[in-house]
C-alpha atoms as one frame of an Amber mdcrd trajectory, in Angstrom:
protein
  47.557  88.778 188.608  49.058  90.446 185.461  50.811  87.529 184.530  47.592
  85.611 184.744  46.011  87.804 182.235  48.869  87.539 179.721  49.475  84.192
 179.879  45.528  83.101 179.487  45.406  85.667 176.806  48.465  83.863 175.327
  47.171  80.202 175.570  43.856  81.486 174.084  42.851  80.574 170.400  40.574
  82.202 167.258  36.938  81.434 168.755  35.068  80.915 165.783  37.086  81.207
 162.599  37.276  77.199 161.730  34.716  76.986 158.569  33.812  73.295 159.515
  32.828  74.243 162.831  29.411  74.839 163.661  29.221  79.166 164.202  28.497
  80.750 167.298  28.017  84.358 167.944  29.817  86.309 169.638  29.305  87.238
 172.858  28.798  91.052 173.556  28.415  90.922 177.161  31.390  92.689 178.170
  31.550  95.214 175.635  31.006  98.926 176.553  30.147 101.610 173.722  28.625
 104.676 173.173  24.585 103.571 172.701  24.425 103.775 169.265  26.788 101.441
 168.752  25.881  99.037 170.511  22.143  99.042 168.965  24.116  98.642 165.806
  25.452  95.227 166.948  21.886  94.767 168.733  20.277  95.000 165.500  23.358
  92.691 163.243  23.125  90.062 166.103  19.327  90.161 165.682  19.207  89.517
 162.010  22.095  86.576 162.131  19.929  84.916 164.944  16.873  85.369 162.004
  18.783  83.797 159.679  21.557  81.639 161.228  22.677  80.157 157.595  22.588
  83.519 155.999  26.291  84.756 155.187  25.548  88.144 154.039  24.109  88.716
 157.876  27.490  87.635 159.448  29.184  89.426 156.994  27.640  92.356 157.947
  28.367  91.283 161.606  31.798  90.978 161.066  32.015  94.611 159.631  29.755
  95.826 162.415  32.823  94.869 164.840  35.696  95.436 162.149  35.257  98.877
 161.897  35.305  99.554 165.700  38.251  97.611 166.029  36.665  94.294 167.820
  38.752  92.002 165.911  38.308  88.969 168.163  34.658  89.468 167.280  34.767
  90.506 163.907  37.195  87.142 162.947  34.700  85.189 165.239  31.938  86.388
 162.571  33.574  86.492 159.342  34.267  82.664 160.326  30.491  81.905 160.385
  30.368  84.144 156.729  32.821  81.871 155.396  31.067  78.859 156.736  27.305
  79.640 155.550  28.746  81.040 152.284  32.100  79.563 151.591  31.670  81.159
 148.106  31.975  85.020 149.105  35.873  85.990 148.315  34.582  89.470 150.488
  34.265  87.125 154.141  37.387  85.620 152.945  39.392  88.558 152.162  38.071
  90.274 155.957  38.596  86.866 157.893  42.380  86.993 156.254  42.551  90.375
 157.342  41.757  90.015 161.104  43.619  87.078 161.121  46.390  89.148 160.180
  45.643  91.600 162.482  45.868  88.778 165.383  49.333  88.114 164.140  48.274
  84.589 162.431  49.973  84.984 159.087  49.683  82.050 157.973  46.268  81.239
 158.866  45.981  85.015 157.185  47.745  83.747 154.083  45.467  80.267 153.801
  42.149  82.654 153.809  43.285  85.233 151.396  44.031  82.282 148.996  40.625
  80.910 148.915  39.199  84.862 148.278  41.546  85.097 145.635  40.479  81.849
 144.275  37.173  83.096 144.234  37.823  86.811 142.939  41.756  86.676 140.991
  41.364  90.135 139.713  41.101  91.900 143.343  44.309  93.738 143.567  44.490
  94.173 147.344  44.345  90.510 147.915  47.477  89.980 145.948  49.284  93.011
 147.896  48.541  91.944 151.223  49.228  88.502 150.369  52.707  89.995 149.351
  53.250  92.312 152.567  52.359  88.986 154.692  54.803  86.753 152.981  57.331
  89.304 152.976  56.835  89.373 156.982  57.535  85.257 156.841  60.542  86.043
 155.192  59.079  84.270 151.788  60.475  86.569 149.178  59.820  84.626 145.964
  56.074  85.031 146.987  56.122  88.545 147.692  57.354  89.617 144.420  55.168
  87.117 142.808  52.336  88.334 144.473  53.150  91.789 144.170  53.457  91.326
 140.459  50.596  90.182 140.221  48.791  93.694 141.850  50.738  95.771 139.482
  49.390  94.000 136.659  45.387  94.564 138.317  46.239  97.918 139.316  49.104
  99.424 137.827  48.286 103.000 138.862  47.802 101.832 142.580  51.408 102.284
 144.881  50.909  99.144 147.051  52.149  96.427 144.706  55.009  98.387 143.854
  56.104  99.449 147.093  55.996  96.111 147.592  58.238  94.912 144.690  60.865
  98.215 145.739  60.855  96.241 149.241  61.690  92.679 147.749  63.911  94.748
 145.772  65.658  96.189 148.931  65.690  93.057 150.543  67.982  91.640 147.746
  70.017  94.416 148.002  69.298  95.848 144.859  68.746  99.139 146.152  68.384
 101.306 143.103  65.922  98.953 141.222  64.208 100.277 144.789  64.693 103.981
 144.337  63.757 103.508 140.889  60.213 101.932 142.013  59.931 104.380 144.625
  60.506 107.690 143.267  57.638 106.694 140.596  55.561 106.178 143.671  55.794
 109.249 145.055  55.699 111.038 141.894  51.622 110.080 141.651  51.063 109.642
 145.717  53.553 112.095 147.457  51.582 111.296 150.993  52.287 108.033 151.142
  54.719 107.899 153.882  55.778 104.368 153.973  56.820 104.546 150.378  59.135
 107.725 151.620  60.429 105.472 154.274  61.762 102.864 152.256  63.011 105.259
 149.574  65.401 107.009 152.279  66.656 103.473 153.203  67.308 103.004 149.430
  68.718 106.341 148.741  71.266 105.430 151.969  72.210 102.354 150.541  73.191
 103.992 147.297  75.542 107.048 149.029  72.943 109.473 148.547  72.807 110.441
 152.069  71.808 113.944 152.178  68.203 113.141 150.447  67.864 110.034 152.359
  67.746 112.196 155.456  65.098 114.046 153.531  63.192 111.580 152.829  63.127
 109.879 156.327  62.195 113.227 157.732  59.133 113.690 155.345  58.166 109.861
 155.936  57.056 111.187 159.501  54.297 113.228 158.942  53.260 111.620 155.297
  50.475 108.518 155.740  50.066 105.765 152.771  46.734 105.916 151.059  46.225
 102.553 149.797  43.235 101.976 147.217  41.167  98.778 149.002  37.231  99.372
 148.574  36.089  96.619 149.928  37.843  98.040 153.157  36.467 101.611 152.835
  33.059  99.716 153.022  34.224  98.945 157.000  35.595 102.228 157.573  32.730
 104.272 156.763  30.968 102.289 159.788  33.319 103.745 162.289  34.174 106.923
 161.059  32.863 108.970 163.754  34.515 108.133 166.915  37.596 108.092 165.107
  36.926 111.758 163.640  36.646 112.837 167.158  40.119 111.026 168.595  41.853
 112.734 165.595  41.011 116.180 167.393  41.823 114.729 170.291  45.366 113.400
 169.466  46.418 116.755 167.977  45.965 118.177 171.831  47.736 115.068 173.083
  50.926 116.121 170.327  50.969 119.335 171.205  51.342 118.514 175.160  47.559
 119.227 176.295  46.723 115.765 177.121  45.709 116.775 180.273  42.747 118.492
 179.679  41.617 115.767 176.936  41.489 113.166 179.701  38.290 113.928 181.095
  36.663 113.225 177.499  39.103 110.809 176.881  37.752 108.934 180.161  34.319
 108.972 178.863  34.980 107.543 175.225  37.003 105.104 176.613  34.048 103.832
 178.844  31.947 103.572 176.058  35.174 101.420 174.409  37.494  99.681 176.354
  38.817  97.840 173.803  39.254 100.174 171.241  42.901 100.308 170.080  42.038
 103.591 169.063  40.898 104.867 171.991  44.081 103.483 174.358  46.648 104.548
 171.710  45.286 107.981 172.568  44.665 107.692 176.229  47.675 106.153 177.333
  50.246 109.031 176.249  48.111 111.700 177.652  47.497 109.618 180.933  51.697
 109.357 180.980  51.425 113.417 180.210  49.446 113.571 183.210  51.952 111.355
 185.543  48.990 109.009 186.049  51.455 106.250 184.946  49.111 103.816 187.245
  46.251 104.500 185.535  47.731 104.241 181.836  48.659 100.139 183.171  45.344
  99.937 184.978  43.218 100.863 181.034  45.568  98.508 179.263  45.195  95.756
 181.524  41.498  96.129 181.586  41.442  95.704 178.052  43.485  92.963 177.990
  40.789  91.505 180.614  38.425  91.892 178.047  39.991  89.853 175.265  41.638
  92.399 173.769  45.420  90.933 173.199  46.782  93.420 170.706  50.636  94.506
 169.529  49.361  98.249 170.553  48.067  97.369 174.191  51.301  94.412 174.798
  53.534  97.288 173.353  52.205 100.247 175.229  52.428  97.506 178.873  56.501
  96.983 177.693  56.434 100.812 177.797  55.398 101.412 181.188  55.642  98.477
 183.816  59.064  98.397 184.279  58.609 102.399 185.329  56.771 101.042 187.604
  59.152  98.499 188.669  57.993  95.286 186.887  60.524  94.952 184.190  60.441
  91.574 183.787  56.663  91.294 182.904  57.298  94.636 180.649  59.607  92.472
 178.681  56.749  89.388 178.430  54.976  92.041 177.117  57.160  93.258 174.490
  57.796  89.540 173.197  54.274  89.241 172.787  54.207  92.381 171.088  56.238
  90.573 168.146  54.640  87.533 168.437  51.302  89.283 167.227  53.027  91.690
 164.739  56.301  90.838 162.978  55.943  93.604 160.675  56.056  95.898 163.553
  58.941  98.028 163.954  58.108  99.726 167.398  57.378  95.977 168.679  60.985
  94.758 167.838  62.591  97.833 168.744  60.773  97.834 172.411  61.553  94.761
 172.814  65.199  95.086 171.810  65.754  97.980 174.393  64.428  96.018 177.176
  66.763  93.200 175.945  69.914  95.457 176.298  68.812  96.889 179.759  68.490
  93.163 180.749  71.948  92.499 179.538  71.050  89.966 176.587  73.037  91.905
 174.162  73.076  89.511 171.716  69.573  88.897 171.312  68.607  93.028 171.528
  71.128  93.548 168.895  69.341  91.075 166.829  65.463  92.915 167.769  66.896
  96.366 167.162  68.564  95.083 163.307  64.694  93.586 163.012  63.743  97.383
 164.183  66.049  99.811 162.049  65.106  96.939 158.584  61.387  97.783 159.113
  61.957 101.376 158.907  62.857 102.672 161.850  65.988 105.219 161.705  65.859
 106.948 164.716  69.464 107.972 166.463  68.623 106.662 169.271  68.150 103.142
 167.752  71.695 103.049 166.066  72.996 103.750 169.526  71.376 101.334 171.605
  72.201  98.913 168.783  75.525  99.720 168.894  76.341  99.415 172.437  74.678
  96.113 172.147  76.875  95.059 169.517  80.584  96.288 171.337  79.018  94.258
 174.737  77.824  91.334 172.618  81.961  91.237 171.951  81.238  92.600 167.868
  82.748  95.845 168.327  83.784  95.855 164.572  79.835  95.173 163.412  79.195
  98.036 166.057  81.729 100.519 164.312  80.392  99.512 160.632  76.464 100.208
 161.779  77.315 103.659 163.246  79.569 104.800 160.266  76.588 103.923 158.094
  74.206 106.043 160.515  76.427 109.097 160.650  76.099 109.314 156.736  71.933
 109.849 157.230  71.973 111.753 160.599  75.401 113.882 160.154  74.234 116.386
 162.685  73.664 113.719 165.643  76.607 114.449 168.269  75.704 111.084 170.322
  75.903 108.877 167.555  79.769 110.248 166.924  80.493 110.381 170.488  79.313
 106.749 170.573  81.198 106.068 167.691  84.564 107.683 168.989  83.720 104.506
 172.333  84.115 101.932 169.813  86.882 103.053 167.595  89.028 103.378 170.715
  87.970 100.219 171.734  89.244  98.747 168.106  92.832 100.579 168.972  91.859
 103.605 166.163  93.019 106.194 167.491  93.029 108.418 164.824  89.684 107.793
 163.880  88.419 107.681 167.515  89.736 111.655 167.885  88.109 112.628 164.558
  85.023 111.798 165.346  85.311 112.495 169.111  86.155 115.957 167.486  82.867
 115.795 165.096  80.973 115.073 168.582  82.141 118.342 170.232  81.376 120.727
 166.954  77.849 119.439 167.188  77.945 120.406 171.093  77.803 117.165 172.094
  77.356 117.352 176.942  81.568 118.699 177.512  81.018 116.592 180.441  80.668
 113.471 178.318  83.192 114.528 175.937  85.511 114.560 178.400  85.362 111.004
 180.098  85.665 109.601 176.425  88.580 111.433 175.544  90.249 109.457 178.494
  89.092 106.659 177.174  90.935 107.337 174.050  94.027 108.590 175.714  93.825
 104.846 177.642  93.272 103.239 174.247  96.493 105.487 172.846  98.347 103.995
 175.920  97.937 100.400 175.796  98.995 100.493 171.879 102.298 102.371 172.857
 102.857  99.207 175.269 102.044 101.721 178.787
């Protein structure tokens, strides 16, 4: 049955987006929320059926869904905005960014053309155009797109965070940290911009801020300047006011006694990503792994075939014993989202444990360029690389991670494997040494110092 679900979910297209097709509304029969919102799409459905050629009504339609994160819907009604008033750049810019959101990028990129067409001096248009392209791998378009937002809004971070990534991507690393400190000098929150400065600041041997940096990045959020998008948000404030409160519980291990509320919000919306991205890791708090698969399925039921739900199903099914659907999961999870980092890195881990450790090493490189530095990724990468038969690629990757996480014992330990394996013996002992100072399991230690002694052997002909 849950391979059913994905694959229909899978083979199932935009309902509504095509502006040469005749609109339809959505259909709100299976959506649960809390009463008020629901009247709220009552009364938006009620004035498109008044006026069925009226854009502005399934504008406001699409922003009714948008900001409670229906984004099936809302692209199904920002299609019939575009097609009753092809002239609005504000239904194009919204249908571009669900489509987006749906993990059609190019179909994203097609829509945000026509809005800029119709509105050239909008500045986020030009920086999401750049992010997306940048996700196709389209660099020239990026930085000319990015460009272009600087020039609009040259006291807004987006476009040049944008132009320090194209930079990075180049490999000119300090034209990045150059971009990037003057970020953070006039938005010091904005966490991605951290991110990508502690990649740059690695790059260019300056290891001990980059681990700075990277540390900050995790509890700094980007604040990016898009009004027409704060119109949407202000919709849906509320409920996701309330899950704030509720996730700090969840953080600081108290998920338990959230879940009764949590139950009843999610009732009200079973397809909020919102609401399952908070859920599910206090469910798993809980043990009530079952459960967790049982709310993510549901939604998926509904229509609701998101990187966050596909991502959090990779997570748990193979703890439950279905591994191989997990890894569906995770691929799907990348299909939708590109950009996503925790999408290519699940589905790099569940790669390696399935043995295809040439294809996880490739997901977890995807991973570790989109910003994600954990320790844990650099070993699983590794390993990958020394049984994917590139132990020298596997020794180069961990010598660069040591420099940014110097006080990780695993990382050396794992790093001490694959010297030995490359017959460097001396090396393999240093850091095998550097392991045990940072009090790296003696257990552990142990079995790969007889690795290296073997190693030490077969060069001396034994």
């Amino acid at each position: 049955m849950r391979a059913g679900i994905l694959a229909t979910l899978i083979a199932t297209g935009c309902s509504n987006a095509t502006p040469g097709a005749e609109p339809a509304i959505p259909d709100t029969s299976t959506v649960r929320a809390a009463p008020e919102v629901l009247e709220l799409f009552d009364e938006r459905t009620a004035q498109v059926r008044r006026a069925p050629r009226d854009g502005a009504s399934w504008l406001a339609l699409g922003m009714a869904y948008d900001s409670h994160q229906l984004f099936h819907m809302a692209e199904a009604a920002y299609g019939g905005a575009v097609h009753n008033a092809p002239d609005e750049p504000r239904a194009w810019y919204h249908l571009a960014r669900m489509r987006a959101e749906l993990g059609l990028l190019e179909e994203a990129l097609e829509a945000m053309a026509r809005s800029i067409e119709l509105e050239e001096d909008y500045a986020p248009s030009h920086w999401r155009t750049g992010f997306w392209s940048l996700d196709l791998g389209r660099r020239d378009e990026a930085e000319r797109a990015f460009t272009r937002a600087t020039e609009l809004a040259p006291e807004d971070g987006a476009g040049h965070v944008g132009l320090a990534r194209v930079a990075l991507e180049r490999g000119a690393s300090e034209v990045a940290v150059a971009r990037l400190e003057a970020v953070l000098e006039r938005d010091p929150r904005n966490g991605y911009a951290r991110q990508l400065l502690g990649r740059a600041y690695k790059d260019v041997g300056r290891t001990e801020e980059a681990v700075a940096e990277l540390e900050m990045a995790q509890h700094a959020r980007p604040i990016w300047n898009d009004s027409w998008l704060l119109e949407i948000q202000r919709e849906g404030t509320s409920l996701l006011d309330r899950l704030e409160r509720i996730r700090a519980e969840v953080r600081a291990g108290r998920g338990a006694g959230a879940l009764e509320v949590l139950e009843e919000i999610r009732r009200e919306n079973p397809t909020n990503i919102a609401v399952l991205s908070t859920l599910t890791p206090a469910l798993v708090q809980s043990g009530r792994i079952d459960r967790a698969i049982e709310v993510n399925e549901e939604a998926l039921r509904l229509g609701r075939d998101h990187t966050r739900v596909h991502l959090n199903l990779a997570l748990l099914l193979p703890q439950k014993g279905a591994f191989d659907l997990g890894l569906e999961h995770a691929r799907r999870a990348v299909e939708l989202n590109p950009a996503s980092a925790d999408a290519h890195l699940q589905h790099g881990r569940l790669l390696f444990e399935a043995g295809r450790n040439e294809e996880a090493a490739g997901e977890l490189e995807r991973a570790l360029d989109r910003g994600n530095d954990r320790v844990s990724t650099h070993v699983t990468l590794a390993r990958a690389r020394a049984l994917a038969g590139a132990p020298e690629q596997a020794a180069r990757g961990l010598e660069l991670a040591v420099s940014s996480h110097a006080e990780s014992g695993e990382l050396f330990a794992v790093l001490a494997t694959v010297r030995a394996e490359l017959s460097d013996i001396d090396g393999a002992w240093e850091a095998w040494r550097s392991s045990s100072r940072l009090g790296y399991p003696r257990s552990l230690l142990e079995g790969i110092a007889d690795r290296i002694r073997e190693a030490e052997a077969r060069g001396r002909g034994e």
